[in-house]
C-alpha positions as CSV (number, residue, x, y, z in Angstrom):
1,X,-45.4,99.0,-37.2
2,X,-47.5,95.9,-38.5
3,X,-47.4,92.9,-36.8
4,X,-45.3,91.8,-33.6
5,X,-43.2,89.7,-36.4
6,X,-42.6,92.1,-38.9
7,X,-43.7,95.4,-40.6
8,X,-43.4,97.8,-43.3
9,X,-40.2,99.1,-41.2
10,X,-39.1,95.4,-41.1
11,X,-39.1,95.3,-45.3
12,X,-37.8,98.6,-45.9
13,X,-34.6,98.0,-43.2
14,X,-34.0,94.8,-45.5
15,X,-33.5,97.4,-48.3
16,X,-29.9,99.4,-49.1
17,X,-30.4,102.9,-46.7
18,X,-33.8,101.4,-45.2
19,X,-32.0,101.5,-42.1
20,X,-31.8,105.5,-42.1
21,X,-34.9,106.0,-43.9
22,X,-36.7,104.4,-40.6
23,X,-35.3,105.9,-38.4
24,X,-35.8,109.3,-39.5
25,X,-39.3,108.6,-40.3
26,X,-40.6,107.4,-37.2
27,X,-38.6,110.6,-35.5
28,X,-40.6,112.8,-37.6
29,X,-43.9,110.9,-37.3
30,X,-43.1,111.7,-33.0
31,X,-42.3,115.3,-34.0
32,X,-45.6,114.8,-35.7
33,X,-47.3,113.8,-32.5
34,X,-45.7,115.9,-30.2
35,X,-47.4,119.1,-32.4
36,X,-50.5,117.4,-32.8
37,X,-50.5,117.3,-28.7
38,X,-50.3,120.6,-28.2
39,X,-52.9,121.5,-30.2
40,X,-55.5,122.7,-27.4
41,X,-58.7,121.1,-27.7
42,X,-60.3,124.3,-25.8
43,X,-60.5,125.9,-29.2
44,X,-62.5,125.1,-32.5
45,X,-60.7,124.5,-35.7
46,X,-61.9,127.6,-37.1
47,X,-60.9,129.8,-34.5
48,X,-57.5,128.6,-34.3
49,X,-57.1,128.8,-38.0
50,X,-59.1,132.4,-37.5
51,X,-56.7,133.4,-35.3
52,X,-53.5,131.7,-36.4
53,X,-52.9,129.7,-33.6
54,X,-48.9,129.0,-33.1
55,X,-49.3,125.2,-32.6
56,X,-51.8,124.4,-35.1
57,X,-49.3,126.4,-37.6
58,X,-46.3,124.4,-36.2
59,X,-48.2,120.9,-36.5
60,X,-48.9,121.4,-39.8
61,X,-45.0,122.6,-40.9
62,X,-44.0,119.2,-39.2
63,X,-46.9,117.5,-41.2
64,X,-45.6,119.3,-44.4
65,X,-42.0,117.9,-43.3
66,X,-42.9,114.0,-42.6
67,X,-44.8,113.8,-46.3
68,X,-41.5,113.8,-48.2
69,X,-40.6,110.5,-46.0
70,X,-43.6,108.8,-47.7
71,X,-44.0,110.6,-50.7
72,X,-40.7,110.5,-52.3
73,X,-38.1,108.8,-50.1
74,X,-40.2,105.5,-49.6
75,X,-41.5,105.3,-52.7
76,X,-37.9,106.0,-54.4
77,X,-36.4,103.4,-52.3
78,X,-39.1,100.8,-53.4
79,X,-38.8,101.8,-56.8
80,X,-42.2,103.3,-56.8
81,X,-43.4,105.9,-59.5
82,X,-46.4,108.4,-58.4
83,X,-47.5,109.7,-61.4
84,X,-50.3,112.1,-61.7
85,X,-52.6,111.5,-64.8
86,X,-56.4,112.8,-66.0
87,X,-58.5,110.8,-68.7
88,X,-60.7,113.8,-68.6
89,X,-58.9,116.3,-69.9
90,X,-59.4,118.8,-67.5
């Protein structure tokens, strides 16, 4: 990922566990793709959602499973806080 010479897999395998956390990330993000290739392209969006279409529910589980990678595991390992705020008070 990034450049020939180095990446954001390159800084987070310099990190304590980075090693782990890459590898399991980039198998998830080819689980990802995998899904995402067997979604047919015979069939609008709506119809598949319509009719529940098996693949497009299974590429979205694996979607739903590769978001705690970058959500919480990378951004714990960077020391990274997501905090959620509103100034609007809504």
């Amino acid at each position: 990922m990034g450049t020939a010479e180095n990446g954001w897999d390159d800084f987070l395998r310099s990190k304590n566990g980075g090693d782990a956390l890459v590898d399991a990330t980039l198998i998830q993000i080819s689980i990802v793709q995998d899904a995402f290739a067997e979604i047919p392209d015979s069939l609008s969006l709506k119809s598949m959602i319509e009719s529940e279409e098996p693949s497009l529910i299974t590429l979205q589980k694996e979607m739903q499973n590769l978001l705690p990678y970058f959500k919480s595991e990378m951004s714990s390992l960077l020391g990274l806080a997501i905090t959620f705020s509103s100034s609007d008070g809504d």
